[in-house]
C-alpha positions as CSV (number, residue, x, y, z in Angstrom):
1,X,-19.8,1.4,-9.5
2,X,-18.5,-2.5,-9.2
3,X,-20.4,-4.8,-11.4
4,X,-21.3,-8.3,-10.2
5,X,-22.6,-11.0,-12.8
6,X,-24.9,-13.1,-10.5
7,X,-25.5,-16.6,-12.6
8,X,-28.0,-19.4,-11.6
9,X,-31.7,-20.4,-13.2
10,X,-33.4,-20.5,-9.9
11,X,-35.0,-16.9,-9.9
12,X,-35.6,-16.7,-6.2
13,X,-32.1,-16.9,-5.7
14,X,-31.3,-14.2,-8.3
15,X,-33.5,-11.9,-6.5
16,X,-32.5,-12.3,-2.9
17,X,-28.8,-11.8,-4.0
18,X,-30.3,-8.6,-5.9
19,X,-31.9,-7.6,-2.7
20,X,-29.3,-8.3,-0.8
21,X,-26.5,-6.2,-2.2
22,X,-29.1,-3.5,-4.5
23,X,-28.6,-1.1,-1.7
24,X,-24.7,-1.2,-1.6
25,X,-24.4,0.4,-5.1
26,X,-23.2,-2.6,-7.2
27,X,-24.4,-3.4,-10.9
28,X,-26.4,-6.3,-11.1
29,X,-25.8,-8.3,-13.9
30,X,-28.2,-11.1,-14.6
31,X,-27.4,-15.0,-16.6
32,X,-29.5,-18.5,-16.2
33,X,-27.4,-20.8,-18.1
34,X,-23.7,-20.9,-18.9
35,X,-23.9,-20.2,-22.1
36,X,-25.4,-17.0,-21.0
37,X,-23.0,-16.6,-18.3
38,X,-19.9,-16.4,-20.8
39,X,-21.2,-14.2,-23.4
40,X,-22.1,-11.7,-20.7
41,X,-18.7,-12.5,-19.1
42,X,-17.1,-11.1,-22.1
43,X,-19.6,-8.4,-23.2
44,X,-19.5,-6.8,-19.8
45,X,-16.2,-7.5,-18.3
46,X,-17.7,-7.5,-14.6
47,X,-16.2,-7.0,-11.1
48,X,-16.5,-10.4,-9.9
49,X,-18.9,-13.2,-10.5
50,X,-21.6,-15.0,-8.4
51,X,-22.6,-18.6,-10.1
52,X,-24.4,-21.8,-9.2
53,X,-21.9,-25.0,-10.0
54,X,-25.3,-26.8,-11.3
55,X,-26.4,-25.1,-14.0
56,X,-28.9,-26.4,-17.2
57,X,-27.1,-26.5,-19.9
58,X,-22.9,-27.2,-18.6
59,X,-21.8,-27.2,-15.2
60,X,-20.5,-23.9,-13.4
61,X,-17.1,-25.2,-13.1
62,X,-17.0,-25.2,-16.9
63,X,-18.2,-22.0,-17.5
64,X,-15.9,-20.9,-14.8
65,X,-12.7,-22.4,-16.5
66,X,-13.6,-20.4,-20.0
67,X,-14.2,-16.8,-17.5
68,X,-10.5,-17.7,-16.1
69,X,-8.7,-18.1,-19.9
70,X,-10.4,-15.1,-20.7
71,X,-9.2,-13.2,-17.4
72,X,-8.1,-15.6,-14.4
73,X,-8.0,-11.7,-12.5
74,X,-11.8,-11.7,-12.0
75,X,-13.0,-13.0,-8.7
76,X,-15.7,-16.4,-9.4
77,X,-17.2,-17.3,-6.4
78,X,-19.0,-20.7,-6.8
79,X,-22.1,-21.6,-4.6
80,X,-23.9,-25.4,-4.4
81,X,-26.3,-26.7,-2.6
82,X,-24.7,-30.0,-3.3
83,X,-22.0,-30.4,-0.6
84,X,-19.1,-32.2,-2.4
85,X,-15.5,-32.4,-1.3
86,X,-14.1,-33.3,-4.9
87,X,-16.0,-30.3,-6.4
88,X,-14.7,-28.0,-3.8
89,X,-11.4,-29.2,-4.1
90,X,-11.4,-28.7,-8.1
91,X,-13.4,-25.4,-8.0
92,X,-10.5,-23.6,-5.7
93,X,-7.4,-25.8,-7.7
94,X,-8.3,-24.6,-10.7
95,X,-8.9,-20.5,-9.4
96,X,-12.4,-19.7,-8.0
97,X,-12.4,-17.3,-5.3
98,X,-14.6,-18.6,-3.2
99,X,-16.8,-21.7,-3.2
100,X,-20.0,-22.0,-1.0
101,X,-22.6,-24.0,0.3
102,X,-26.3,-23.0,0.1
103,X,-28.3,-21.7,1.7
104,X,-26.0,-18.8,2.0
105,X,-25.0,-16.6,5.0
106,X,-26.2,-12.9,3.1
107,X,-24.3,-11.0,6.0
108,X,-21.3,-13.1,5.1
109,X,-22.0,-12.8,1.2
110,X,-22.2,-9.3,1.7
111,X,-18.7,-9.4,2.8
112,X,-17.1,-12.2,0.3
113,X,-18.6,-10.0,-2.7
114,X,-17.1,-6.6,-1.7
115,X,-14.0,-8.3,-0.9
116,X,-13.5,-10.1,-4.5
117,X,-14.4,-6.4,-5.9
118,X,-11.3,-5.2,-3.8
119,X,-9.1,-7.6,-5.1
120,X,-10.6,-7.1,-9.0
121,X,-9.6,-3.5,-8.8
122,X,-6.4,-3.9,-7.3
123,X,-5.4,-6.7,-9.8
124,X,-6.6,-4.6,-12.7
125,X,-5.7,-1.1,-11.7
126,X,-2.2,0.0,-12.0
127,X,-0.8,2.0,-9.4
128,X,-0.2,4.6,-11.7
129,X,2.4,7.1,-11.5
130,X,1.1,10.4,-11.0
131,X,3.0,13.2,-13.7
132,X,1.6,16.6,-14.9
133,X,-0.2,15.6,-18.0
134,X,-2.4,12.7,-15.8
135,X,-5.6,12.7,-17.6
136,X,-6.6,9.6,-16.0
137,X,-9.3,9.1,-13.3
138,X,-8.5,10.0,-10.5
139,X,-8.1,7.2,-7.3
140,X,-5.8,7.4,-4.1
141,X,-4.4,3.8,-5.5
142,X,-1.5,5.9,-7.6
143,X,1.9,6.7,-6.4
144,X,2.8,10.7,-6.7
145,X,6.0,12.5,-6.0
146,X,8.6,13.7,-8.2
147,X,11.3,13.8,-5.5
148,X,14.7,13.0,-6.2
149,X,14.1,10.0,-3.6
150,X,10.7,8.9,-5.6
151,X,12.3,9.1,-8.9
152,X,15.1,6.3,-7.5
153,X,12.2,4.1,-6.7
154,X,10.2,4.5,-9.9
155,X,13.7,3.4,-11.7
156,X,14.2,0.8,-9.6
157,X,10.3,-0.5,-10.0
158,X,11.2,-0.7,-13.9
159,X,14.6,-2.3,-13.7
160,X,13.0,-5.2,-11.1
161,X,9.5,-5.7,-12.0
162,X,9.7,-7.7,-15.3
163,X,12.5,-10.2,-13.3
164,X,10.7,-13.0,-12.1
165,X,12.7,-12.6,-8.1
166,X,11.6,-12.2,-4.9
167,X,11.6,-8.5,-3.8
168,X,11.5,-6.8,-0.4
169,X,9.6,-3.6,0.1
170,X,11.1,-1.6,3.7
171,X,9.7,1.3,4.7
172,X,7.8,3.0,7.3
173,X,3.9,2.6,8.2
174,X,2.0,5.1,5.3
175,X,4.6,5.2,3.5
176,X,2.9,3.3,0.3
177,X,4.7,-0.2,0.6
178,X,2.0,-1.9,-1.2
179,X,1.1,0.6,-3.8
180,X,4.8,-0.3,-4.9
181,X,3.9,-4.1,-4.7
182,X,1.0,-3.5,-6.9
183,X,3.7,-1.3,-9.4
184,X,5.8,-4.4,-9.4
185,X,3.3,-6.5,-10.0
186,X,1.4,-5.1,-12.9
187,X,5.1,-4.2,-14.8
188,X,5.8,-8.3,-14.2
189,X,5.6,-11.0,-16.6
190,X,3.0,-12.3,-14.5
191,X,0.1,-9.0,-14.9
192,X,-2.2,-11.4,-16.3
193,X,-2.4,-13.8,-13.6
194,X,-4.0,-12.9,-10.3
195,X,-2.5,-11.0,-7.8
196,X,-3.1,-11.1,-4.1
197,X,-2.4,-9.0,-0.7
198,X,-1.9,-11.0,3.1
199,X,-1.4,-9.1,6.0
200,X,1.0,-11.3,8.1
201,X,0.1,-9.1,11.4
202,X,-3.9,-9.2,10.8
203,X,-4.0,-13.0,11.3
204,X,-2.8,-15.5,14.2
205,X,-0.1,-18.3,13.3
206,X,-2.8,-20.8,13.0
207,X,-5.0,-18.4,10.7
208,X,-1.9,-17.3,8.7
209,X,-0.4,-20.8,8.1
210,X,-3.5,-22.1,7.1
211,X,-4.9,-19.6,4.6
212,X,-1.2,-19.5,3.4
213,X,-0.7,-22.7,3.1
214,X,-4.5,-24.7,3.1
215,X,-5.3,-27.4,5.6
216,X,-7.0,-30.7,5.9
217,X,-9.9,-32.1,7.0
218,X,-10.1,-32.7,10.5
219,X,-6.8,-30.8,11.1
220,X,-8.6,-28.5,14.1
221,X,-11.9,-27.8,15.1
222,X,-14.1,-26.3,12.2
223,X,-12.1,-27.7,9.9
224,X,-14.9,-29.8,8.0
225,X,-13.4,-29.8,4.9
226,X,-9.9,-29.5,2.5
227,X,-9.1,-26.1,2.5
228,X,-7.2,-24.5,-0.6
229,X,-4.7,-22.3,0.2
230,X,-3.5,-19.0,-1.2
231,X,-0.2,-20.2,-2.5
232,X,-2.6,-23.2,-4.1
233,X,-4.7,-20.5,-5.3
234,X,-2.8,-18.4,-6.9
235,X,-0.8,-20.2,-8.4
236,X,1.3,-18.6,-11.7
237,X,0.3,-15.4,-10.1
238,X,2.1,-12.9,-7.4
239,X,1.5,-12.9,-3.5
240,X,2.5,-9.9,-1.7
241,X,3.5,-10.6,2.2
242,X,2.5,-7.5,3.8
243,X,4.2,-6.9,7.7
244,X,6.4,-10.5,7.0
245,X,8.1,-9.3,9.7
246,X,5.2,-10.6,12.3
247,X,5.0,-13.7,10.7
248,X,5.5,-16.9,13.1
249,X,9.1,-18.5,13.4
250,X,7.0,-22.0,12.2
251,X,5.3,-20.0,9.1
252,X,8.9,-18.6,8.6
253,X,10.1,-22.3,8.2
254,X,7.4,-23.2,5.5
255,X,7.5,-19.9,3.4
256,X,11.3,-20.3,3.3
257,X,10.8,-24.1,1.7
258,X,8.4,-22.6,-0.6
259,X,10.7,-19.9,-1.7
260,X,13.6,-22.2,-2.1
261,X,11.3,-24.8,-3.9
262,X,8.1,-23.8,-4.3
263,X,6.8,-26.6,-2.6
264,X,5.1,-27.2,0.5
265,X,2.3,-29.4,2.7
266,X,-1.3,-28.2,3.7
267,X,-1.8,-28.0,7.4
268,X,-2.4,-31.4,8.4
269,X,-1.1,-33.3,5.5
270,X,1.7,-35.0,4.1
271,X,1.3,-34.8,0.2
272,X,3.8,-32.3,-1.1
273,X,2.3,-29.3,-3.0
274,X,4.4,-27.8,-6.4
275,X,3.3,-24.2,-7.1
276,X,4.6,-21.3,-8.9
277,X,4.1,-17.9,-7.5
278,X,5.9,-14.7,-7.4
279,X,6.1,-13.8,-3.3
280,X,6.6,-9.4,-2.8
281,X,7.2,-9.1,0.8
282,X,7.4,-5.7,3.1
283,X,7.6,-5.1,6.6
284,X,8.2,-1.5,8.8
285,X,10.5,-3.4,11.0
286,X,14.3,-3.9,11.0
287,X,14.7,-7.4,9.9
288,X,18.2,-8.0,10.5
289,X,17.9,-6.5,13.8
290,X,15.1,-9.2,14.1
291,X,17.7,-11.7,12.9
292,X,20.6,-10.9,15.5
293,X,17.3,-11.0,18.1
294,X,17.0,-14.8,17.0
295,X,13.2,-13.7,16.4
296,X,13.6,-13.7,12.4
297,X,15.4,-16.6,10.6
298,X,18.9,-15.4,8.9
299,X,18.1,-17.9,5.7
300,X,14.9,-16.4,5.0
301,X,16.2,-13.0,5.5
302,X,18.8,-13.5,2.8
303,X,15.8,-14.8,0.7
304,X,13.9,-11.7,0.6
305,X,16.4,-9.8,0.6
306,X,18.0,-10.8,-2.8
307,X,16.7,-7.3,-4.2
308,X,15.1,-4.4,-1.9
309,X,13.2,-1.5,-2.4
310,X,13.5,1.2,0.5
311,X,10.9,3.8,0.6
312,X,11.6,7.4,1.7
313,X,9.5,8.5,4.8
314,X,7.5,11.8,3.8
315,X,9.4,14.1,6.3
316,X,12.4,13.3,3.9
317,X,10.6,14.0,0.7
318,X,8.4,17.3,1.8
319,X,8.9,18.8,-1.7
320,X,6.5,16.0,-2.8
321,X,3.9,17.4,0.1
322,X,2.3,20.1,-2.5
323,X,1.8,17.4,-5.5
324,X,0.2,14.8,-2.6
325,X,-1.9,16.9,-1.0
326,X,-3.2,18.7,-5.0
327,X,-3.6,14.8,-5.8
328,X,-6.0,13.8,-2.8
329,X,-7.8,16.8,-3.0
330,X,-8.9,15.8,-6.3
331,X,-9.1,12.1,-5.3
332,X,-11.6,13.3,-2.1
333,X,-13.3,16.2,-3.9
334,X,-14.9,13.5,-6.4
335,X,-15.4,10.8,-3.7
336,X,-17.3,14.2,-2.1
337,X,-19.0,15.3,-5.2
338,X,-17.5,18.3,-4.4
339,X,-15.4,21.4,-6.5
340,X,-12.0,20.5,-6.0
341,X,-10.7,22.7,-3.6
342,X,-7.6,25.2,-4.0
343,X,-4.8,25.6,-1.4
344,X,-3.9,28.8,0.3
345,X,0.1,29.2,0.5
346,X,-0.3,29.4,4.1
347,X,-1.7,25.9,4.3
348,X,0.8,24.5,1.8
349,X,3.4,25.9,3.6
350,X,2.1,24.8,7.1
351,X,1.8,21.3,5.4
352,X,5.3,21.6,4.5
353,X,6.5,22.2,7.8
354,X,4.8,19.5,9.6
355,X,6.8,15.9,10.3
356,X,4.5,13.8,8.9
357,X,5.3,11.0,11.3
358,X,2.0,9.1,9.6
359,X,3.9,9.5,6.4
360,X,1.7,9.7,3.1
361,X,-1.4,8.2,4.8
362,X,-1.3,10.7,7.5
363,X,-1.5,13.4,4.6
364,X,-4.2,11.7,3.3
365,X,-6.1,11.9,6.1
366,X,-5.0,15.0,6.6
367,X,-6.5,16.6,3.4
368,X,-9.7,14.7,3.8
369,X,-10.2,16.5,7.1
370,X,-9.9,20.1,5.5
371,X,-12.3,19.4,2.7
372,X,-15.1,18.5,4.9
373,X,-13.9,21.1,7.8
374,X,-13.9,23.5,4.8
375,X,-16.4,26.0,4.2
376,X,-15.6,27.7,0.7
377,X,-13.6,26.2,-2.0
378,X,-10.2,27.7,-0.5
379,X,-8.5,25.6,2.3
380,X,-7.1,27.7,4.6
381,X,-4.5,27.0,7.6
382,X,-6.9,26.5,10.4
383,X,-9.3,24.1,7.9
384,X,-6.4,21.5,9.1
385,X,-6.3,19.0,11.7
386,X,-4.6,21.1,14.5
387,X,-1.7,18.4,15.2
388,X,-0.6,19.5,11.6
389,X,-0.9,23.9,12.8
390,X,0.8,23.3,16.3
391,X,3.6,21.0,15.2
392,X,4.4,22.6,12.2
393,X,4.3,26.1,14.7
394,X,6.6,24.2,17.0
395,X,8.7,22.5,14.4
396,X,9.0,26.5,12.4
397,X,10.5,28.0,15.7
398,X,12.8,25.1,16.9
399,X,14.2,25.3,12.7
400,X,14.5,29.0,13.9
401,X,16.1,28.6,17.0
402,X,18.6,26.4,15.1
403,X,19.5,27.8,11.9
404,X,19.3,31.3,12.8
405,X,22.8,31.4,15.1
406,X,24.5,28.5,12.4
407,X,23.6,31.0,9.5
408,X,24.8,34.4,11.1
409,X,28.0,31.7,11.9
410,X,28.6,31.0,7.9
411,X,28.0,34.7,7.5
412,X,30.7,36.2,10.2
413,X,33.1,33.8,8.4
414,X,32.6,34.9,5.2
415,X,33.1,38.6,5.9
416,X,35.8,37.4,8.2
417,X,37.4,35.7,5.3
418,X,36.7,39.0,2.7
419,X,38.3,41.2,5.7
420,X,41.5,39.1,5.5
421,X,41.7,39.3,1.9
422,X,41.4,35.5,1.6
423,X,41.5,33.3,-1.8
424,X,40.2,30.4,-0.7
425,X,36.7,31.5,0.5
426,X,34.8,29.1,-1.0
427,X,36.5,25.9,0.2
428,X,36.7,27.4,3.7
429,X,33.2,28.1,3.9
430,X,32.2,24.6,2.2
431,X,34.6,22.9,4.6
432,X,32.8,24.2,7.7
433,X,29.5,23.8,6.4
434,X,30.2,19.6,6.0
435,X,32.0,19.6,9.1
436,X,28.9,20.5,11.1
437,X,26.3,18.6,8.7
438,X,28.6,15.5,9.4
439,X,28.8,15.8,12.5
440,X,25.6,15.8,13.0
441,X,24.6,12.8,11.0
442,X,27.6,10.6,12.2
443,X,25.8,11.5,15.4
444,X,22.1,10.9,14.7
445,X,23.5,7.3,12.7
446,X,25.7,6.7,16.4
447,X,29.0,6.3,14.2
448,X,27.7,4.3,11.5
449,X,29.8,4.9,8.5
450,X,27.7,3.0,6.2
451,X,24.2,4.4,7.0
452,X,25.7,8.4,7.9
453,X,27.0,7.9,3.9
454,X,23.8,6.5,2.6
455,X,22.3,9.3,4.5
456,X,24.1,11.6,3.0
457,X,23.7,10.3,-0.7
458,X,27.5,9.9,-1.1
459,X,29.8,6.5,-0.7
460,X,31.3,6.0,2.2
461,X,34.7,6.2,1.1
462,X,33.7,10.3,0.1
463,X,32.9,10.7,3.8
464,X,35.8,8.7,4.8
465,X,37.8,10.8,3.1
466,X,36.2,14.8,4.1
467,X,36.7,13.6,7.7
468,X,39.8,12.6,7.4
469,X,41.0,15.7,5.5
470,X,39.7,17.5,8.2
471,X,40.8,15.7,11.0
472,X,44.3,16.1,9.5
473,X,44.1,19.8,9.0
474,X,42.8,19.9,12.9
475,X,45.8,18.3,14.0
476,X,47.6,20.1,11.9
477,X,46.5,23.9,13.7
478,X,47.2,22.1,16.7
């Protein structure tokens, strides 16, 4: 249950914040002065914090800047009824989260408050990577597999995290982009500072830009006031750019300039900004196809992509299916208050045959389905969503239909081989098992050298070389 230290000395304000978030299961924890605000700062290391800037005995901003040596990762909102530019301005410079004007909107406190307990939890929580011996509590936040593919990214998370560079996250939607942003953020030099998620496709250029970037007054309508932005904000912390890809060609401009310098203009204004922040970007799309489109700039591109991070899609990691889908069962079973249930082999093998094209938050969803469909603690085949049963039935018979004839293939040429008295079975049989496997590929990657290799998990100059050798021999039977 979050905890929320609510501070001001007015108690009819104490208890309509009380009454106002009591039924949304938050801890309530209660201080009148600053003083009082601090030492229950540090004795109960809360969520986020709710205080009045005019308080009796120091002034909230003061308090505040003691909470943020202490932890600058806690989310302080700041509320006055005293509507004062400078304040504002120095309240969101120096950290706060949030600073309103009273009388507050509750519907829109409601919101604000749940939102700084998101971004508490994700600064403080590691996304921890699941192993065997986890005795942990268990959350959906941690990354699990132990893949061949997943082990590569949890040794390149180590080896980049504690450099202070920009790093590009690729990979499918669901794949668990920024559970690896959070990885690299909390391994960093800079896991004591705050840490903070955009979504570049959830907001419009004009939105984006300015809660990147901060505007002035009078820059549009509604803008009745400075506005800090995040990059202000967050300043000697990490940002992490999620879907850069949709950003704005404009917005591109500026977060290149920021990258480069780490300065840039509010919205509106002319005073150059200096800031220090760590920028972890990821998209799902192709950027340099974006770049030869003309709809992504090349110079930014390059920026980013001083050091990346590609993640696996699940369909190419389904060993890691039977770990995932034990892991969210135990996430869900608690969130439930249920048994945690057990997996028939059936339904792990029906899992295992499925595409996933959702990735690890279609499996998920997936195994939060069969709990509830669930009627005993045993999850059985047809407790699963039935895209997972008739896909993986459809998938099982075209795997059929395919290996089946290839196999008996390998087979007749073995015996064929034995019959003949041969010495060289083994590189026969090897040679015709690449030449169809690279065939295929080199056709699925249209020709591509580079990517059918990478594919593969061997250089390009291997491949280069087994097609050659074989092309050889062919011409050499003909």
């Amino acid at each position: 249950m979050p905890r929320l230290l609510v501070v001001d000395d007015e108690p009819n304000i104490v208890f309509t914040i009380q009454e106002t978030l009591g039924s949304d299961h938050v801890q309530m924890v209660t201080a009148a002065n600053g003083q009082e605000a601090i030492d229950s700062f540090l004795k109960h290391q809360p969520d986020a914090v709710l205080m009045d800037v005019r308080l009796p005995d120091m002034s909230g901003l003061d308090a505040f800047r003691k909470m943020y040596e202490h932890d600058p990762r806690i989310p302080v909102i700041l509320m006055t009824a005293f509507s004062r530019t400078d304040t504002a301005i120095e309240a969101m410079s120096c950290g706060a989260f949030e600073y309103l004007l009273k009388t507050v909107d509750l519907k829109a406190l409601r919101i604000l408050v749940h939102h700084a307990f998101e971004v508490s939890r994700i600064s403080h929580k590691p996304a921890v990577v699941e192993s065997d011996d986890f005795d942990g509590v268990a959350s959906a936040d941690c990354i699990v597999g132990d893949s061949i593919a997943m082990q590569e990214v949890y040794k390149t998370i180590g080896r980049v995290a504690p450099q202070d560079v920009t790093v590009l996250i690729l990979g499918e939607s669901g794949t668990g982009k920024e559970l690896v942003a959070r990885a690299l953020y909390h391994y960093s030099k800079r896991s004591k500072k705050p840490f903070l998620a955009v979504n570049c496709a959830a907001l419009s250029e004009s939105l984006l830009e300015s809660k990147l970037f901060g505007h002035e007054k009078g820059t549009f309508t509604g803008a009745d006031q400075r506005r800090i932005g995040k990059f202000e904000h967050v300043n000697g912390g990490t940002i992490f750019l999620d879907e850069i890809g949709d950003m704005s060609p404009f917005t591109q401009a500026k977060a290149l300039r920021l990258l480069q310098q780490q300065q840039f203009e509010r919205v509106g204004g002319n005073m150059t900004i200096q800031t220090d922040v760590r920028i972890i970007a990821a998209t799902n799309k192709d950027l340099a196809e974006m770049v030869a489109a003309g709809t992504f700039r090349q110079d930014l591109y390059y920026r980013l992509n001083g050091f990346s991070i590609t993640l696996p899609p699940l369909r190419e990691r389904l060993s890691d299916v039977r770990p995932l889908s034990n892991y969210f069962a135990k996430v869900l079973s608690k969130d439930f208050e249920k048994k945690q249930p057990v997996f028939s082999e059936e339904s792990l093998e029906t899992l295992e045959r499925y595409n996933w094209p959702g990735n690890v938050r279609e499996l998920y969803s997936a195994i939060r389905f069969a709990i509830v469909n669930a009627t005993s603690e045993l999850i059985t085949p047809d407790c699963l969503p039935a895209t997972c049963r008739t896909s993986s039935a459809s998938h099982s018979d075209g795997d059929a239909k395919t290996s089946q004839p290839f196999m008996a293939e390998v087979v007749q040429l073995a015996e064929k081989l034995l019959s003949e008295g041969s010495n060289d079975i083994y590189r026969s049989v090897i040679q015709t098992v690449e030449g169809i496997l690279f065939d295929r590929v080199l056709k699925a990657t249209e020709g591509n050298q580079q990517e059918a290799a990478e594919r593969l998990g061997i250089s390009r100059m291997t491949l280069r070389a087994k097609t050659k050798g074989r092309n050889d021999e062919s011409a050499r039977e003909n």
